[in-house]
N, C-alpha and C positions, 0 to 999 in steps of 0.2 A: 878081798875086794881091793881092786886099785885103783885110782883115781885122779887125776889131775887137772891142771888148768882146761877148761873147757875152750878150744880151738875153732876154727873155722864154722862159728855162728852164724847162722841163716842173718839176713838183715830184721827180717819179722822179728826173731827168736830175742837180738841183740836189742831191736825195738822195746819189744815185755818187758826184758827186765831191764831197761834204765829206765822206763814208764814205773817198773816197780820203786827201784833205788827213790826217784823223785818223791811218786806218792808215801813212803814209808821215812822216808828223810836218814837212810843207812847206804851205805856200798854191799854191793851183792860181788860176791865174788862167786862165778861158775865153775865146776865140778863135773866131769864127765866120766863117770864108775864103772867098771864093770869089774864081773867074778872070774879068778882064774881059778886053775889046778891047785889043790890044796897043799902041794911042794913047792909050786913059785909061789903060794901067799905065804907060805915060812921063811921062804929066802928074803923075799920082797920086807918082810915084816922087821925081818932082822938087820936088813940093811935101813930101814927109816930108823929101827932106834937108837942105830949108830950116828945118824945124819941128826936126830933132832929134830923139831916141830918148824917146818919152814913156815906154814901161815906166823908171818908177826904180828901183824892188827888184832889190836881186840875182841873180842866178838858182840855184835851189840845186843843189848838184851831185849828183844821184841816181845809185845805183849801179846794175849791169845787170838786177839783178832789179825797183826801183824804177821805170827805164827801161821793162822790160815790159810792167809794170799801167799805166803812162800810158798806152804807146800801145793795149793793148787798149784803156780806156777811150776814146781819140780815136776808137780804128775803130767801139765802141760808141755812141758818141753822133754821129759825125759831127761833131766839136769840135776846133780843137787847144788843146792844153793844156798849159801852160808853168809848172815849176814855181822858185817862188822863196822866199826866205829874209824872211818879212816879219816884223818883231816891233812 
């Protein structure tokens, strides 16, 4: 699976989730995933763990209900969505 910064967001989509960030009091950072060929997710894999963990922010610890509204909102947008402790 590979994954990166989520791009060219619908204005609705970008709406949700800073409506979520607010209501949940975290930074949502967006994720747009998809699966490759199981040779490019070896190459791919080998070259991140040469590179290192680029997310730097903490990740925040959301509780079960906070947990819930993310992931509705992932299955809503089709996104995953990670949230962390940015100040």
């Amino acid at each position: 699976m590979f994954c990166e910064i989520a791009r060219k967001l619908e204005d609705d989509d970008l709406e949700k989730i800073q409506s979520l960030e607010k209501d949940l009091g975290v930074t949502i950072v967006a994720f747009s995933c998809r699966s490759l060929d199981p040779a490019r997710e070896e190459k791919l894999e080998a070259m991140m763990r040469e590179l290192g963990p680029m997310l730097q922010a903490p990740l925040a610890e959301p509780d079960d209900a906070q947990l819930g509204r993310l992931r509705e909102a992932e299955q809503e947008l089709g996104l995953t969505l990670i949230a962390v402790n940015a100040s």
